[in-house]
C-alpha positions as protocol buffer text, in pm:
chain_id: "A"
residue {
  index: 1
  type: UNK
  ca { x: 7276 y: -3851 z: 7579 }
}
residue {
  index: 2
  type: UNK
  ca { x: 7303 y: -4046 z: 7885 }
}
residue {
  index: 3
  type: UNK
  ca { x: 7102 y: -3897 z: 8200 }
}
residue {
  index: 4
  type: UNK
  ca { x: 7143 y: -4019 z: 8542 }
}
residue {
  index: 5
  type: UNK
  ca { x: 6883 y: -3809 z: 8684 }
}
residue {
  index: 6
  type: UNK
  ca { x: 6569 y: -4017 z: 8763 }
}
residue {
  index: 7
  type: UNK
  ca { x: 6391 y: -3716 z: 8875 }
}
residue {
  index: 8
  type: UNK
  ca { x: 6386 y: -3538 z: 8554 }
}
residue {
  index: 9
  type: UNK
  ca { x: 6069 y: -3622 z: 8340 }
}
residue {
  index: 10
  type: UNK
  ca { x: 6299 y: -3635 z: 8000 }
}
residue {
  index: 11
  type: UNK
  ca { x: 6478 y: -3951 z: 8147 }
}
residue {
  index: 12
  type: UNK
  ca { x: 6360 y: -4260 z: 7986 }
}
residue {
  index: 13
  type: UNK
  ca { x: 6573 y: -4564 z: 8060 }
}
residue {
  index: 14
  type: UNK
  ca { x: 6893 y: -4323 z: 8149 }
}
residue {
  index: 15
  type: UNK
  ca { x: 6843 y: -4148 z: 7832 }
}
residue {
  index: 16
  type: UNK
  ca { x: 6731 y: -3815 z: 7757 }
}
residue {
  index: 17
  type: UNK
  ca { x: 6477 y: -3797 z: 7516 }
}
residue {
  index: 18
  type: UNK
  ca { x: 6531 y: -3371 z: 7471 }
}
residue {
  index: 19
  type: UNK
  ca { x: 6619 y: -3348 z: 7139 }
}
residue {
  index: 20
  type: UNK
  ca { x: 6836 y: -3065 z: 7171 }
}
residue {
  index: 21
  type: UNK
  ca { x: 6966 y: -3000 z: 7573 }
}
residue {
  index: 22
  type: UNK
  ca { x: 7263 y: -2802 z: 7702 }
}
residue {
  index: 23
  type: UNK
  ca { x: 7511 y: -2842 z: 7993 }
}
residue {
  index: 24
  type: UNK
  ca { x: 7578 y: -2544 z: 8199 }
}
residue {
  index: 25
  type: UNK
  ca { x: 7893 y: -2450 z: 8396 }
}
residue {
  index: 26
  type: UNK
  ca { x: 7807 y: -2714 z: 8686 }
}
residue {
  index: 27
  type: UNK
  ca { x: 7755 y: -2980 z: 8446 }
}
residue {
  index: 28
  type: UNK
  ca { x: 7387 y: -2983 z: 8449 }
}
residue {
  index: 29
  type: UNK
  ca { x: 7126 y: -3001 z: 8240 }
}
residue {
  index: 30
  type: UNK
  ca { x: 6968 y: -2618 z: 8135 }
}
residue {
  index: 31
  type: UNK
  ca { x: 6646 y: -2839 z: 8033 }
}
residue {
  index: 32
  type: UNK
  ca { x: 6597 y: -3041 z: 8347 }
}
residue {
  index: 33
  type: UNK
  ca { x: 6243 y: -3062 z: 8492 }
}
residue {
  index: 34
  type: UNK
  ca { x: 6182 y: -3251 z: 8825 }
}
residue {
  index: 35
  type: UNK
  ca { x: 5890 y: -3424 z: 8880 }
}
residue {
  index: 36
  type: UNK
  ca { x: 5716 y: -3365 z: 9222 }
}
residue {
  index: 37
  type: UNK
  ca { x: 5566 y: -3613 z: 9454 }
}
residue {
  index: 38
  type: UNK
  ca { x: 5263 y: -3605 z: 9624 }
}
residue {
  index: 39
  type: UNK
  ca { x: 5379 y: -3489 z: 10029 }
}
residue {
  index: 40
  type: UNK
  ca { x: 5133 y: -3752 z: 10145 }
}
residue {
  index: 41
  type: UNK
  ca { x: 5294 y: -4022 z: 9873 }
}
residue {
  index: 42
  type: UNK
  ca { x: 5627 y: -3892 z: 9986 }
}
residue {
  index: 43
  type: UNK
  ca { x: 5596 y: -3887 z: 10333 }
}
residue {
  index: 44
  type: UNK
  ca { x: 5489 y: -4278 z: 10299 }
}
residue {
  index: 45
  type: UNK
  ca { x: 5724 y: -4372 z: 10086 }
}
residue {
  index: 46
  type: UNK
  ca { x: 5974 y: -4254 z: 10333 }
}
residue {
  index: 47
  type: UNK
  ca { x: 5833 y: -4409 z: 10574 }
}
residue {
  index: 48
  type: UNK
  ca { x: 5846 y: -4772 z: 10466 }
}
residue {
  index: 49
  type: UNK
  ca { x: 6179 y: -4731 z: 10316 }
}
residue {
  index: 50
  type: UNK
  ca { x: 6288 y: -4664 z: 10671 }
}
residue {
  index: 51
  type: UNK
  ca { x: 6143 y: -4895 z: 10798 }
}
residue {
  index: 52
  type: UNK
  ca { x: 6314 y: -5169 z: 10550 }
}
residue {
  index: 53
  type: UNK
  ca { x: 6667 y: -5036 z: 10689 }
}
residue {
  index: 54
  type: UNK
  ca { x: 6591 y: -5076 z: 11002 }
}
residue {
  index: 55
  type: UNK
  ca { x: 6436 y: -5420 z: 10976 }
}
residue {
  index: 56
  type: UNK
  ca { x: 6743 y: -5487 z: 10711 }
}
residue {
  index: 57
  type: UNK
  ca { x: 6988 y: -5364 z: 11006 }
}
residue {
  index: 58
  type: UNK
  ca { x: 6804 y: -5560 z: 11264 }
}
residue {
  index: 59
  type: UNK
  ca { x: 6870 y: -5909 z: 11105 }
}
residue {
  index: 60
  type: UNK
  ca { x: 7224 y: -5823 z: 11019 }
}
residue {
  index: 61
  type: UNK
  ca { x: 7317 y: -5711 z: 11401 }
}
residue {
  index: 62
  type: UNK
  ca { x: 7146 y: -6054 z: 11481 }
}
residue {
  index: 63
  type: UNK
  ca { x: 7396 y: -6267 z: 11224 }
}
residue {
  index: 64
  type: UNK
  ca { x: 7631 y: -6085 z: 11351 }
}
residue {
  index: 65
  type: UNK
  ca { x: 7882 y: -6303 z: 11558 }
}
residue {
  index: 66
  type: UNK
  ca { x: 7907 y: -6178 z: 11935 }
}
residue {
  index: 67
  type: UNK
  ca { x: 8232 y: -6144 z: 12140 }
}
């Protein structure tokens, strides 16, 4: 079955590899597990994604054609 949940440590590839699995009333998964990152990994990681928008935002203002 396809899984769109990268989170959940059955996903391999956007598959799950549960060989049996049910759906409950919300459409999720009854099996799903979700890994958990480190808070000093996670607090990093947030960090330098950030920090790619804003870099990412700062070129596009400066393409940007002024009026």
């Amino acid at each position: 079955m396809k899984c769109e949940n990268d989170y959940c440590i059955y996903n391999k590839d956007n598959t799950c590899i549960l060989g049996e699995m049910s759906i409950d009333s919300l459409g999720m998964c009854d099996a799903c597990i979700t890994i958990s990152l480190d808070e000093g990994f996670l607090k990093a990681e947030k960090t330098r994604q950030l920090g790619e928008l804003e870099t990412r935002w700062v070129e596009v203002e400066a393409k940007a054609p002024t009026q």
